[in-house]
C-alpha positions as CSV (number, residue, x, y, z in Angstrom):
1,X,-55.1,61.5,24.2
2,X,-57.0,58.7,22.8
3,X,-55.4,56.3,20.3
4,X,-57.8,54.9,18.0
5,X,-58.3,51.1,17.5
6,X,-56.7,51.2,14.1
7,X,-53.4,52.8,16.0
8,X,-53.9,50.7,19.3
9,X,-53.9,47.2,16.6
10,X,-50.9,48.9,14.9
11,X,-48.9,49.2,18.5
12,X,-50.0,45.8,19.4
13,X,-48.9,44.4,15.7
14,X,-45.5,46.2,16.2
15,X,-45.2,44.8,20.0
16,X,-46.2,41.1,19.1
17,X,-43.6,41.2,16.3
18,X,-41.2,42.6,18.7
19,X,-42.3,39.9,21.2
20,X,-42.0,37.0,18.3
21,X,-38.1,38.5,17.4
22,X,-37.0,38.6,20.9
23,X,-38.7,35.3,21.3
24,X,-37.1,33.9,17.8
25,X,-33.4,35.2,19.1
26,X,-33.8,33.7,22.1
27,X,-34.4,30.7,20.9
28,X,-31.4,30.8,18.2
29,X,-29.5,31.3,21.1
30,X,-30.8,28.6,23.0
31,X,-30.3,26.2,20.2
32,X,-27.1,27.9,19.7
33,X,-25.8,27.0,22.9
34,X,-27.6,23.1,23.2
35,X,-25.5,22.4,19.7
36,X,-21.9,23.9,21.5
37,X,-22.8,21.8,24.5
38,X,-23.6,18.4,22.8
39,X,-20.5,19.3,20.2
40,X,-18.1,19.5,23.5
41,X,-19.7,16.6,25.0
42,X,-19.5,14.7,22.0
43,X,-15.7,15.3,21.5
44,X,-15.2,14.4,25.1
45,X,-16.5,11.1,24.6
46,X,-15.5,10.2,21.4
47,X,-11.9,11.1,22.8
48,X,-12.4,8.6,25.8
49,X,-13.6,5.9,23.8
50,X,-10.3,6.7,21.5
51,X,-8.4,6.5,24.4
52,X,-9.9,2.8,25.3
53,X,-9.4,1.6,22.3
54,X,-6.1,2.5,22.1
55,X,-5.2,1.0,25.9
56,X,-7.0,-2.0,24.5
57,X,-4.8,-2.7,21.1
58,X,-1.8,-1.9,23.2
59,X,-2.8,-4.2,25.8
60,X,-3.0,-6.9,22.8
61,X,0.2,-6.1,21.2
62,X,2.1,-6.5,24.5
63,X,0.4,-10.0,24.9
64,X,0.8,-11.2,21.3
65,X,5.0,-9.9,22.0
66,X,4.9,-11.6,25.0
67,X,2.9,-15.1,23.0
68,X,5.8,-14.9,20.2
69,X,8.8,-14.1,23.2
70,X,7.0,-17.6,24.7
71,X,6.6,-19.2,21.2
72,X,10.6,-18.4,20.3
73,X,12.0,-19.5,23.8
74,X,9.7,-22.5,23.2
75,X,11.4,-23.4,19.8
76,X,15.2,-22.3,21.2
77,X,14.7,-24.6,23.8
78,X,13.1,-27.7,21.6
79,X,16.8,-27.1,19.3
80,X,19.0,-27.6,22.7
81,X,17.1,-30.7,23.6
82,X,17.5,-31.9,19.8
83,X,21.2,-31.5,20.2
84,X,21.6,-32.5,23.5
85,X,19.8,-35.7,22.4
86,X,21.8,-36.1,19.6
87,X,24.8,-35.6,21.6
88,X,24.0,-38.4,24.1
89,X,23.2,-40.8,21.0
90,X,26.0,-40.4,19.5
91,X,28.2,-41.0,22.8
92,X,26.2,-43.6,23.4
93,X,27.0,-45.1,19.9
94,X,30.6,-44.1,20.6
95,X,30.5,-46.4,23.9
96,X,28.8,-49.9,22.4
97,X,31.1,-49.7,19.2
98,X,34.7,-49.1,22.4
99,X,33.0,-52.2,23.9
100,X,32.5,-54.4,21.1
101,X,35.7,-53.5,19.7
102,X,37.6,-54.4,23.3
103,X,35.8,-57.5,23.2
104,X,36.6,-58.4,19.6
105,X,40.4,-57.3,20.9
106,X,40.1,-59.0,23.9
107,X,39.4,-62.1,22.4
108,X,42.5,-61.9,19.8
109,X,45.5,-63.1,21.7
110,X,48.0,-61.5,19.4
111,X,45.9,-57.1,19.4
112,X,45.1,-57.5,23.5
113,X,48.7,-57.2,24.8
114,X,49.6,-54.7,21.5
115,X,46.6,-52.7,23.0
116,X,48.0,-53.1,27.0
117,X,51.3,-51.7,25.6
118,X,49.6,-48.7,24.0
119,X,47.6,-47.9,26.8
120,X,50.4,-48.1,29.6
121,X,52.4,-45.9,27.1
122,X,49.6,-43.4,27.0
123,X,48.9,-42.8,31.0
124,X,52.3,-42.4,31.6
C-alpha cells in the first residue's frame, strides 16, 4: 500500500516537527543544566573569595590590635620614664639644697655643733 506524496509530506511534516521538539527539549535541557552548573560554580567561588576576604580583614584587625597593644605599652612606658626622671630630679634637687645647707651650717660656728648634737642623738 502506496502512500501518496501528499500523505508521504504530511508524515515527514509530522516527523521533522517531532524531530525539531525532541531537538528543542533537548536543548532546554542542556541549557537547563549549563545554567545549574555555572549557578553551583558561581556560589562556590563567590564563597571562597568571601572566605579570603574575611581571613584578610581578620588578619588586619589582629595587626592593628597588636599596633595599638605596641602604641599603649609605648605610651605606659614613656609615663614611667617621666616619673622616674622626675624622681631623680627632684632627689637630685634634694641633695644640692643638704649640701649647700651643711656648708652654710658648717660655716656658722654657733648651728655646726647644735647640728653634731642632733645627729649623734639620732643614730643612737
Amino acid at each position: 500500500m502506496a502512500l501518496s506524496d501528499a500523505a508521504v509530506q504530511k508524515q515527514i511534516k509530522h516527523m521533522m516537527a517531532f524531530i525539531e521538539q525532541e531537538a528543542n527539549e533537548k536543548a532546554e535541557e542542556i541549557d537547563a543544566k549549563a545554567e545549574e552548573e555555572f549557578n553551583i560554580e558561581k556560589g562556590r567561588l563567590v564563597q571562597t573569595q568571601r572566605l579570603k576576604i574575611m581571613e584578610y580583614y581578620e588578619k588586619k584587625e589582629k595587626q592593628i590590635e597588636q599596633q595599638k597593644k605596641i602604641q599603649m605599652s609605648n605610651l605606659l612606658n614613656q609615663a614611667r620614664l617621666k616619673v622616674l626622671k622626675a624622681r631623680d630630679d627632684m632627689i637630685k634637687d634634694l641633695l644640692n639644697e643638704a649640701r649647700q645647707r651643711m656648708a652654710n651650717i658648717a660655716k656658722n660656728p654657733n648651728e655646726y655643733p647644735t647640728l653634731l648634737e642632733g645627729l649623734v642623738l639620732q643614730v643612737s
